[in-house]
PALO-93020 format. One line per 5 residues: for each residue x, y, z of C-alpha. Coordinates in nm, 3 decimals. Layout:
N
X,Y,Z; ...
END
This chain:
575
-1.448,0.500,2.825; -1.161,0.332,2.980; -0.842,0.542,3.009; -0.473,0.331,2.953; -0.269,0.360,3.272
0.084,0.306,3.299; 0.209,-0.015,3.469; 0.409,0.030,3.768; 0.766,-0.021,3.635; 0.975,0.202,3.379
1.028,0.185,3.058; 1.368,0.328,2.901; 1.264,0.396,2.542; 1.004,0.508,2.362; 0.990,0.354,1.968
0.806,0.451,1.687; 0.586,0.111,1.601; 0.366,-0.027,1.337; 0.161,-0.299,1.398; 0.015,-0.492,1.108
-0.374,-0.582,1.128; -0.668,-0.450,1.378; -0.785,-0.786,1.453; -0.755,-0.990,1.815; -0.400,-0.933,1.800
-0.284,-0.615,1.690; -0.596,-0.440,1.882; -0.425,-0.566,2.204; -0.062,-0.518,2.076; -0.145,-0.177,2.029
-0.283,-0.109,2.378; 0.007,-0.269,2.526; 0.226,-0.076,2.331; 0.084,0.212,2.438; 0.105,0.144,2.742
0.458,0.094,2.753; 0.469,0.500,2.609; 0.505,0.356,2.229; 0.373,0.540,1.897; 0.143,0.304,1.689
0.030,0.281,1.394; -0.150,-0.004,1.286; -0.246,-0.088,0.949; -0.522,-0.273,0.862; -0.645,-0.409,0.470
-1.000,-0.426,0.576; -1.207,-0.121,0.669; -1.317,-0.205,1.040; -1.149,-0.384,1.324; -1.201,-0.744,1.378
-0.969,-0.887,1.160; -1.159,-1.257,1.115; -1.407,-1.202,1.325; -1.547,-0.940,1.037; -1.811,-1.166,0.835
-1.860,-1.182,0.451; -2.109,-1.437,0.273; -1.834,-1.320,-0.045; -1.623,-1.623,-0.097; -1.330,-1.652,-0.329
-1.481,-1.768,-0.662; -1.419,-1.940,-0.894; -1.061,-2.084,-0.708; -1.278,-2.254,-0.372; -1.003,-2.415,-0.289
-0.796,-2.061,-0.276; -0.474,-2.170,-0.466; -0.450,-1.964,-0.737; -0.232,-1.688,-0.628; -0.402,-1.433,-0.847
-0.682,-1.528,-0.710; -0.958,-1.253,-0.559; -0.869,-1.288,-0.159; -1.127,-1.314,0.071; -0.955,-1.238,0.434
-1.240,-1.413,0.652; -1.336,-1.776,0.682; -1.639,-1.758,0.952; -1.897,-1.915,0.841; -2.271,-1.764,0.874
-2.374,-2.014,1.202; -2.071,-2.019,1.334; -2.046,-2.023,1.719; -1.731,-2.052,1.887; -1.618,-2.331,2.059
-1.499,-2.192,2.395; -1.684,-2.032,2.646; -1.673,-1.640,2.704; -1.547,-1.645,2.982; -1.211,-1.805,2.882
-1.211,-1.624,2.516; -1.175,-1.280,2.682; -0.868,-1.090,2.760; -0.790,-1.098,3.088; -0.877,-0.750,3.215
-1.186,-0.709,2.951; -1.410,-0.950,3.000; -1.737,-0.987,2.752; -1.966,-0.878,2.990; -1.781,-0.535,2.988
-2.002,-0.506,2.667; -2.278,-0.408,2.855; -2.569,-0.273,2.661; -2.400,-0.387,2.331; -2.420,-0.700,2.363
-2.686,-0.926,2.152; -2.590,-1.278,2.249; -2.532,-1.386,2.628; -2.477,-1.746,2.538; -2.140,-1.894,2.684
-2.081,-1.993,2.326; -2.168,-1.665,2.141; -2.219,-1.622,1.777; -1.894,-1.437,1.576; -2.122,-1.112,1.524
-2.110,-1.125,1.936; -1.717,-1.173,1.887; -1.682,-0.897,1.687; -1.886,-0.665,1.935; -1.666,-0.756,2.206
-1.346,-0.702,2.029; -1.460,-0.351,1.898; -1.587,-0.321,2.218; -1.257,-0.336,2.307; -1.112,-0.111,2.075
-1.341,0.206,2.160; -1.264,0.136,2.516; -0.912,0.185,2.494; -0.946,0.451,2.217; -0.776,0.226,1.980
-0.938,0.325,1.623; -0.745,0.624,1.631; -0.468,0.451,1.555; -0.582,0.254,1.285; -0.481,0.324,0.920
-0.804,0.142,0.732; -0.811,0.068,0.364; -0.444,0.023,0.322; -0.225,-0.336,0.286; 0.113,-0.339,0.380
0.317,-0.474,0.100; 0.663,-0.489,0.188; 0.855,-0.426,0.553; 1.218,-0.433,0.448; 1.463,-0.422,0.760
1.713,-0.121,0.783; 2.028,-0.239,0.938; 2.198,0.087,1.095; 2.408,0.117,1.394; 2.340,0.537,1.392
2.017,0.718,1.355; 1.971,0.993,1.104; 1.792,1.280,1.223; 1.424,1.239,1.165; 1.170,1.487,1.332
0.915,1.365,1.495; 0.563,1.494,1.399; 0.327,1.561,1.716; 0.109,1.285,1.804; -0.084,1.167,2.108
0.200,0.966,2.243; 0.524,1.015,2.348; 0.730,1.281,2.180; 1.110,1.261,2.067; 1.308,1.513,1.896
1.650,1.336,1.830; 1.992,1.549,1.790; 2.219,1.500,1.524; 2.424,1.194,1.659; 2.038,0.988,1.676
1.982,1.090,2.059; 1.702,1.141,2.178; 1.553,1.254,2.519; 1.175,1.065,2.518; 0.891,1.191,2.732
0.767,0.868,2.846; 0.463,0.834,3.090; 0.543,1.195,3.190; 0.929,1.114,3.241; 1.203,1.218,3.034
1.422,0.949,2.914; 1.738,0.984,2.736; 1.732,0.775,2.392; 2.072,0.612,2.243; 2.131,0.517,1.860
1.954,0.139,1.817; 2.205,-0.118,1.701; 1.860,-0.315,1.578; 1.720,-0.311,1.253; 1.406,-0.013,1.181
1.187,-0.115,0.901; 1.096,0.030,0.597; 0.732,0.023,0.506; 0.563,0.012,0.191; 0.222,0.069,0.231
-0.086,0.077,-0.057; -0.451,0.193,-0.071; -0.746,-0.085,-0.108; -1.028,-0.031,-0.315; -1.300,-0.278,-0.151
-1.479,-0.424,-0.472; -1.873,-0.522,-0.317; -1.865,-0.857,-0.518; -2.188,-1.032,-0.301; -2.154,-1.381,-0.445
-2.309,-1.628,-0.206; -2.155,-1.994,-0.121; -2.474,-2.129,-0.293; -2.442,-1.933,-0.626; -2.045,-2.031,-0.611
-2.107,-2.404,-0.586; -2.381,-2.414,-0.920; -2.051,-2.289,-1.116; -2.009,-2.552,-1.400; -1.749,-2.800,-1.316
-1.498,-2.718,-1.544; -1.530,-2.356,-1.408; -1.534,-2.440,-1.078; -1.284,-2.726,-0.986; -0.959,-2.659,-0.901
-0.640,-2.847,-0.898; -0.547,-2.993,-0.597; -0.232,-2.834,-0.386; 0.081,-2.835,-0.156; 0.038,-3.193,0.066
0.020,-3.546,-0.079; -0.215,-3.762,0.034; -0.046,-3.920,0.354; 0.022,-3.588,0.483; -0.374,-3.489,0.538
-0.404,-3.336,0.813; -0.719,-3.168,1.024; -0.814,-2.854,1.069; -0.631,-2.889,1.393; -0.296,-2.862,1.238
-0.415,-2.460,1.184; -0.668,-2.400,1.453; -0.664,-2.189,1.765; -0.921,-2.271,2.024; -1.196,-2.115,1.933
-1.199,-2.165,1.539; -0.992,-1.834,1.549; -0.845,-1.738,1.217; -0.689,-1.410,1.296; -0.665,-1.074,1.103
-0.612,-0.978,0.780; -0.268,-0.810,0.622; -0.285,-0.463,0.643; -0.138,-0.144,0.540; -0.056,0.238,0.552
-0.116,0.388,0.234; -0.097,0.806,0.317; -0.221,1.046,0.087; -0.432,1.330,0.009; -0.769,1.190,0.015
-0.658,0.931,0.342; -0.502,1.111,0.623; -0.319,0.971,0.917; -0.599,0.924,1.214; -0.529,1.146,1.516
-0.291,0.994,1.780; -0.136,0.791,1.525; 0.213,0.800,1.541; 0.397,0.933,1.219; 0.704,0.727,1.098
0.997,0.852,1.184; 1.165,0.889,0.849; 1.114,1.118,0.492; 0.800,0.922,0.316; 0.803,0.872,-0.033
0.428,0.848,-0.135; 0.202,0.842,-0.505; -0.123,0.836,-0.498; -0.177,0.500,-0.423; 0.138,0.405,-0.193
0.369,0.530,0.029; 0.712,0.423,0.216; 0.786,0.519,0.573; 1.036,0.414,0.834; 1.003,0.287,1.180
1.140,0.170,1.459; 0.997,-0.209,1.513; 0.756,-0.392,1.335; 0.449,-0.600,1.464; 0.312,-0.843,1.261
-0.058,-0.966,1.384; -0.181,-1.055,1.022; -0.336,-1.395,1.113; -0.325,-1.762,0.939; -0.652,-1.825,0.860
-0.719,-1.737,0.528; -0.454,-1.914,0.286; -0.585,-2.265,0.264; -0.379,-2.565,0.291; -0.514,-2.831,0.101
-0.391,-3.245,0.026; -0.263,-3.369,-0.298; -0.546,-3.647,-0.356; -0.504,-3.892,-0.636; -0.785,-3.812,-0.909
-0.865,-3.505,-0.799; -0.842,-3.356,-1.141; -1.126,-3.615,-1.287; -1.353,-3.555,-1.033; -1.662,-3.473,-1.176
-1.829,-3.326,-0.805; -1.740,-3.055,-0.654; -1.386,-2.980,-0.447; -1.357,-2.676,-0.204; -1.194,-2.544,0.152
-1.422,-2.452,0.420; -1.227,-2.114,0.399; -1.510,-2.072,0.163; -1.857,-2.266,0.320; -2.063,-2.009,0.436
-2.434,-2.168,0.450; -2.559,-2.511,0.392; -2.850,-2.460,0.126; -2.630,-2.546,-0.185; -2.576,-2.930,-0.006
-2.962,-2.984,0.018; -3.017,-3.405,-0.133; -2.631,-3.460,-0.150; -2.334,-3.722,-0.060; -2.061,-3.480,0.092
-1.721,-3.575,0.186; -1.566,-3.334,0.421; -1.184,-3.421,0.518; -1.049,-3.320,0.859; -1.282,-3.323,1.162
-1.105,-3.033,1.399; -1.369,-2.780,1.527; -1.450,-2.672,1.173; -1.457,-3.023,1.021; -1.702,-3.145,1.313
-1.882,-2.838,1.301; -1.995,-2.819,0.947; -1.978,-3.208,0.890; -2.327,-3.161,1.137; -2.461,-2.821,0.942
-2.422,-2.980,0.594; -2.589,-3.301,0.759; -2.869,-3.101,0.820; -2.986,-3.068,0.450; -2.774,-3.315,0.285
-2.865,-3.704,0.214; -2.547,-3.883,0.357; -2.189,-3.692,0.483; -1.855,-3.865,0.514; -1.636,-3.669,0.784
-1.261,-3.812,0.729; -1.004,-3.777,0.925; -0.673,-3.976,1.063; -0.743,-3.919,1.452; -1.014,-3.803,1.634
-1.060,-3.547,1.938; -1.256,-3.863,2.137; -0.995,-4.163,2.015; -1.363,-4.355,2.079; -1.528,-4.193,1.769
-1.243,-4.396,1.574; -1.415,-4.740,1.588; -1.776,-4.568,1.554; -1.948,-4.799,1.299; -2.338,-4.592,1.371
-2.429,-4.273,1.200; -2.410,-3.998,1.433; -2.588,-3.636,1.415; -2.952,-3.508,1.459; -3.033,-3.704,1.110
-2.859,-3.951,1.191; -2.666,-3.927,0.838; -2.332,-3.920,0.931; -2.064,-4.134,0.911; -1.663,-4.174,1.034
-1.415,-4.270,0.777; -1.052,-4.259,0.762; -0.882,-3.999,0.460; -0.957,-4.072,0.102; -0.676,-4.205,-0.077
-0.874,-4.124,-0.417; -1.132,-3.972,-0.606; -1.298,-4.109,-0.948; -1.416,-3.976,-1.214; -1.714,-4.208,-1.235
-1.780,-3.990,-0.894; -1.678,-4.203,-0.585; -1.422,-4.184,-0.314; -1.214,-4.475,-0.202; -1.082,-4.389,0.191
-0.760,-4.545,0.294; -0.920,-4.823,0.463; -1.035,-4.980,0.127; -1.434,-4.841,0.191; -1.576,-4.671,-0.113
-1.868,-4.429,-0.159; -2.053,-4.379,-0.460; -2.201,-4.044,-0.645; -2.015,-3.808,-0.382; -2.147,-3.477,-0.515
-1.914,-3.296,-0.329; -1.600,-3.268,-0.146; -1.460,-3.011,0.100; -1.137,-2.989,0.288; -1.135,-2.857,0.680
-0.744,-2.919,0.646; -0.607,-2.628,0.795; -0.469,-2.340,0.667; -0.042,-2.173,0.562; 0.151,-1.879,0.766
0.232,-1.662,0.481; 0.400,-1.297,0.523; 0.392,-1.187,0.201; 0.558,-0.864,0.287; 0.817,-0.993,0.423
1.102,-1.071,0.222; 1.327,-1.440,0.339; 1.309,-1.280,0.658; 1.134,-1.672,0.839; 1.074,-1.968,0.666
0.729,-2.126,0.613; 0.836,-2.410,0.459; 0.633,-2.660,0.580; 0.430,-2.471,0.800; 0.687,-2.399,1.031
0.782,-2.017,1.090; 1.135,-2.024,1.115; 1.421,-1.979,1.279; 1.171,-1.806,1.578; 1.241,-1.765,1.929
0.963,-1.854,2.159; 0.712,-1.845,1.852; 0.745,-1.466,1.833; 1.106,-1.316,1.792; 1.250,-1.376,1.408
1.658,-1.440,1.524; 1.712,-1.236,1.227; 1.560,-0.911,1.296; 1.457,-0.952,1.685; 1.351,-0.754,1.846
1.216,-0.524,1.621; 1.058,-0.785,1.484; 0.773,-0.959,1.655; 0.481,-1.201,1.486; 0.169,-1.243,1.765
-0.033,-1.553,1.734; 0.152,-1.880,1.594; 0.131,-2.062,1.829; -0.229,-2.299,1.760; -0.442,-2.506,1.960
-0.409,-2.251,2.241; -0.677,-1.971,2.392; -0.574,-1.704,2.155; -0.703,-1.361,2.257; -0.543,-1.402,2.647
-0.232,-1.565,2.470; -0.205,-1.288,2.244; -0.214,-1.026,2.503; 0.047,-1.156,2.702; 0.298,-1.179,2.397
0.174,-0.864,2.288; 0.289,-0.748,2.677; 0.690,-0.874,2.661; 0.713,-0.755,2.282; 0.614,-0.377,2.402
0.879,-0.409,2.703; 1.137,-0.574,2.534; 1.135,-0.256,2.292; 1.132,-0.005,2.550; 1.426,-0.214,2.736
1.269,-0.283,3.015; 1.353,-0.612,2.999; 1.566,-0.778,2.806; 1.586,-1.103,2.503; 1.874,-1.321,2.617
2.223,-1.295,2.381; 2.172,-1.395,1.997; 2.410,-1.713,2.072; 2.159,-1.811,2.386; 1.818,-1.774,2.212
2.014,-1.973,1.878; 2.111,-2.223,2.114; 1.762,-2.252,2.262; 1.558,-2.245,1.918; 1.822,-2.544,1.814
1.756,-2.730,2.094; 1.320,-2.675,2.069; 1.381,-2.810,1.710; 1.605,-3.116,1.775; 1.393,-3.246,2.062
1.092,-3.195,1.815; 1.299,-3.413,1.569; 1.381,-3.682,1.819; 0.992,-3.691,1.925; 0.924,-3.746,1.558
0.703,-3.421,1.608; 0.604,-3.300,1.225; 0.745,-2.967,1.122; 0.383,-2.855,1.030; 0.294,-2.953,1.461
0.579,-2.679,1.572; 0.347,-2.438,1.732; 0.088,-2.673,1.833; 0.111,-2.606,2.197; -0.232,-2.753,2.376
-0.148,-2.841,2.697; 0.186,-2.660,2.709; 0.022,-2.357,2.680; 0.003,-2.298,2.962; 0.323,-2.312,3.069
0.423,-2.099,2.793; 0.205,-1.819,2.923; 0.290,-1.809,3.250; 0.705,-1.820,3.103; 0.599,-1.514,2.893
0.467,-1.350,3.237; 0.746,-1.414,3.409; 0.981,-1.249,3.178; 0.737,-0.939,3.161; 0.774,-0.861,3.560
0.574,-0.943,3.868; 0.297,-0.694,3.797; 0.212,-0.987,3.493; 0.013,-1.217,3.631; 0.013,-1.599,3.518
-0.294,-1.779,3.400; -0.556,-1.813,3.682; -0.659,-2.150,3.775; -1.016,-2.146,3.685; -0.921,-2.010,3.308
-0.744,-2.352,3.238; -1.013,-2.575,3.436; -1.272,-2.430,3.213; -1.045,-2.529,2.940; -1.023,-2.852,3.028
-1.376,-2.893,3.125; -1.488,-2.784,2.801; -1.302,-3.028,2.592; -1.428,-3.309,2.803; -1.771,-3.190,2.807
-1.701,-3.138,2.393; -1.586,-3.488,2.370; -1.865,-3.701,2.561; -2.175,-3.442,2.412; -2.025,-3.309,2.058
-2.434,-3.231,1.971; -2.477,-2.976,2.269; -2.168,-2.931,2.404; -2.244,-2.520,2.373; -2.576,-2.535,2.559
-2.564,-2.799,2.852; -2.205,-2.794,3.106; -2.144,-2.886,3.399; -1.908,-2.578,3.543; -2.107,-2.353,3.679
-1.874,-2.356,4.008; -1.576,-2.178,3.747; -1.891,-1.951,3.584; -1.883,-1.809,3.923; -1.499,-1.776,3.956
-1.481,-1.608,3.631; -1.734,-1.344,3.682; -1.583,-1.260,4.047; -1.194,-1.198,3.821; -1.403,-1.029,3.597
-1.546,-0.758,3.817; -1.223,-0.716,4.041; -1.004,-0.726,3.691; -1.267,-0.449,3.575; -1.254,-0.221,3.907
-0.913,-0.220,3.886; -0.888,-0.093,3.509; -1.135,0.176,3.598; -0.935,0.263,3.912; -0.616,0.290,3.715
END
C-alpha cells in the first residue's frame, strides 16, 4: 500500500473539503488534497469508485434520447466493447502508472477494455487509502455558498487528517503535516451542503429489449440544438471517450455512518432520515459531463416511424442485426460504434460536418470490415415514410434507426446560478476551473475536452488543493475578470462557438504545464514522450481507423514511458 507523503513546500491552512464524485477526478482531487493536510469528504451517488468507468447494460428507458428530466438517470455511457482510444501509457496519472496494477490486472493491451480502466482507477484508490473517504449511496443536491467574513465556532470532530479547534473569534491553530499553523477567519465563501441517500433500483433492462419498445413508446422528441448546430461527439469528448463521474452526495444517518478518516463538516448538521445539511470550507466539484445528452433539433423527427436514440444509451449491437442505421457525429464514439453496429447491421450512415482525417470527407467507397459503411454529411430531415435526406441533397430509404454520438451538457444541478451553461459554456470561469463568483472555494475539475483527462485532472486537482491552503495564490478578482474577458473576446473574434470554449487539443499542453508552474517547481510539466505518444496516436488513428489499437509504430516512447514509470513509482514508494 502506498503511503501519501507531503510535498516539499508548506502549506498555511488546513480546510475542511468536500469533493463531489469518486470517479477519475475526485479520486485524485482527494489525494492531492490530502496531501496538502486537507479533510475530505467525497460524495459519491453510485456505490463504488469509478465514476464512468463503472459499467451498466441498464439504459435509460423509455426516454433513449435522455431528455425528459424526470427521466430514470443512468450515470454511465460505456458501452459493453468499449476500448479506449489512448494508449495506457498516456491515460495514467503521472506517478501511477497501469502497470502499478500488478497482479490485478486482466487486460495488458495498450488500448485496454473499461473493466481494465476501472481496475486501474480503484487500483488507485486502495493505494492511496482513498475509499475511506468516500460517502457512497448519497447525491449531493444542493451546495449553497455561505458568504461570511468571521467564523463561528464549530468543533472539529477527530478524523485522520489534520485537526483544528478554532477559538471564539474563528482562529484556529492547524496541525498540518506535523506543523502547527495558525488559522485566520476566511473572507471566502464555505458551502452549505445538502446531501440525500440513494436507493439503487436493479432495473436490468438491456439495449436490445429497450429498442423492441413500440414506437410510440419509445420515440422521443427531439431537443436543445437545431439542425445547423449538429455537432460530434467531439464537441463533449475527452481523449479517451472519458465521460467522467457521477453527482454525488453525503447523506449521514443512522443506518450510513461517516467512513473513518473522513473529515466531518465543520458546522451543526441538520439531518432526517434521508438527508442531511453540513457546512464546509471549499467545495470540489468532479461530477463529470458525460451523461446528460445533447441532442439536434432535426426537422421530422416527431414522424419518424424508426427508431431515435443517444449513444449515452447503445450498449451492444444485437438489436441492429438486418438494419439501415444512421448514426450522427463521428468523434471516437460515433466512429467507434458506426463500425460495431456495421458488424450486424445491413447498411450504416455515419454523418457528420468534419472529419478527424479531412480525407474521409470526399470518401465515396464503403469503409469497415463489411464493407457497409458509408460517409454522409448531417441530415437535414427525417420522414415519416422512413428516410433521411442529409444536407447534401442524398437520401436513404427505410432507415430503421437513428442514433446521435452528438456530445453531451455540463449540468450542476446542485448548484444554484452560481456558472452559466448556457450553451455549453461554463461560465464566467477562470482557467476552466475557478467560478469568479465563489473562487476559490469553488473549484470544477475536468471541463476542459479533447485533452488527456486523468494527468490533466491531477494537475488541476494539484493548484486547487494549494490555492486553499495559501500556498500559492489566484491573482486579484479585477486581474482574473480581466483575463476571463479577454479568453472570451479573442474566442469571439476567432468566431470560436461558445459550445468549443474548453476544447483545448493542442493547447493542452500548454495549459498543463501553466497549471504546473503556478503549483511550484516540485510540479513537473508534461514530459515529452507523453505528448509524442499523443500525437502519434492520432496519426496512427487517422491513416488505420480499423486497427489503430493493435498495430503502432512507437515502440521507441513504449520504452520511455515504462522507464518514467518505474523511476515515478520508486520515488512514491521512497516518499
Amino acid at each position: 500500500m502506498v503511503q501519501c507523503s507531503a510535498s516539499p513546500a508548506k502549506p498555511q491552512q488546513s480546510l475542511s473539503v468536500a469533493v463531489i464524485g469518486a470517479g477519475a477526478a475526485g479520486l485524485v482531487a482527494a489525494r492531492e488534497l490530502v496531501l496538502e493536510g486537507h479533510r475530505v469528504t467525497v460524495f459519491e451517488k453510485g456505490s463504488s469508485t469509478g465514476g464512468v468507468w463503472v459499467y451498466t447494460d441498464e439504459v435509460e428507458a423509455p426516454d433513449l434520447l435522455g431528455q425528459d428530466p424526470e427521466r430514470h438517470k443512468v450515470h454511465s455511457s460505456m458501452y459493453a466493447q468499449l476500448r479506449t482510444n489512448l494508449p495506457r501509457e498516456v491515460m495514467a496519472y503521472t506517478d501511477f502508472a497501469f502497470d502499478d496494477l500488478a497482479g490485478q490486472s486482466k487486460d495488458s493491451r495498450r488500448f485496454p477494455s473499461h473493466e481494465e480502466v476501472l481496475r486501474y482507477l480503484q487500483a488507485f484508490a486502495a493505494a492511496f487509502q482513498l475509499h475511506k473517504l468516500v460517502q457512497f449511496d448519497t447525491e449531493v443536491t444542493a451546495a449553497v455558498p455561505i458568504f461570511s467574513h468571521s467564523r463561528q465556532h464549530q468543533p472539529q470532530q477527530q478524523s485522520d487528517g489534520p485537526e483544528a479547534a478554532a477559538d471564539s473569534n474563528g482562529n484556529a491553530d492547524v496541525a498540518i503535516n506535523g506543523h502547527s499553523h495558525h488559522q485566520s477567519p476566511l473572507p471566502w465563501p464555505k458551502w452549505q451542503i445538502t446531501t440525500h441517500r440513494v436507493h439503487h433500483k436493479r432495473q436490468r433492462n438491456s439495449t436490445e429489449q429497450l429498442l423492441k419498445l413500440e414506437h410510440a413508446n419509445s420515440r422521443q422528441a427531439s431537443a436543445s440544438k437545431p439542425a445547423d448546430d449538429l455537432t460530434d461527439d467531439s464537441a463533449q469528448q475527452n481523449g479517451n471517450v472519458l465521460r467522467s463521474n457521477s453527482t454525488q452526495s453525503h447523506a449521514q444517518t443512522d443506518d450510513l455512518q461517516s467512513p473513518e478518516g473522513a473529515s466531518q463538516p465543520d458546522g451543526n448538521t441538520q439531518t432526517d432520515s434521508e438527508s442531511q445539511t453540513a457546512t464546509y470550507d471549499a467545495l470540489v466539484v468532479c461530477n463529470g459531463h458525460y451523461s446528460a445528452p445533447r441532442c439536434p433539433e432535426v426537422k421530422g423527427s416527431d414522424v419518424f416511424p424508426g427508431q431515435v436514440t443517444h449513444s449515452h444509451n447503445y450498449r451492444h449491437n444485437e438489436a441492429f442485426k438486418g438494419q439501415t442505421v444512421v448514426l450522427v457525429g463521428a468523434s471516437a464514439s460515433g466512429e467507434d460504434i458506426c463500425r460495431e453496429i456495421a458488424e450486424v447491421a445491413d447498411k450504416v450512415y455515419l454523418c457528420a460536418r468534419s472529419w478527424q482525417n479531412p480525407a474521409w470527407a470526399t470518401e465515396t467507397v464503403p469503409f469497415g470490415h463489411q464493407h457497409n459503411i458509408w460517409r454522409r454529411p448531417v441530415p437535414s430531415s427525417l420522414a415519416k415514410d422512413g428516410s433521411v435526406t442529409f444536407s447534401d441533397g442524398q437520401r436513404v430509404e427505410r432507415v430503421d434507426s437513428v442514433m446521435y454520438c452528438t456530445g453531451y451538457l455540463y449540468i450542476f444541478p446542485f448548484l444554484d446560478n452560481i456558472v452559466s451553461t448556457a450553451d455549453n459554456r461554463v461560465a464566467p470561469v477562470y482557467r476552466h476551473i475557478f467560478p469568479l463568483s465563489t473562487a476559490p472555494t469553488l473549484s470544477i475539475i475536468g471541463l476542459p475536452w479533447k485533452v488527456v483527462p486523468f494527468p490533466e485532472f491531477e494537475v488541476q486537482a494539484k493548484w486547487i488543493a494549494r490555492v486553499l491552503s495559501k500556498r500559492v495564490h489566484l491573482p486579484s478578482m479585477d486581474a482574473m475578470q480581466a483575463e476571463v474577458q479577454r479568453f472570451y473576446a479573442d474566442l469571439e473574434q476567432q468566431e470560436v462557438p461558445a459550445r468549443y470554449t474548453h476544447q483545448l487539443g493542442d493547447k493542452q499542453w500548454a495549459y498543463k504545464d501553466w497549471i504546473a508552474e503556478q503549483c511550484g517547481p516540485d510540479v513537473a510539466k508534461t514530459e515529452p514522450w507523453r505528448r509524442k505518444m499523443y500525437e502519434a496516436t492520432g496519426q496512427n488513428k487517422r491513416e488505420f481507423p480499423d486497427r489503430y489499437r493493435d498495430v503502432w509504430r512507437d515502440d521507441d516512447l513504449v520504452v520511455q514511458a515504462k522507464q518514467a514509470a518505474c523511476k515515478h513509482s520508486k520515488e512514491l514508494r521512497a516518499g
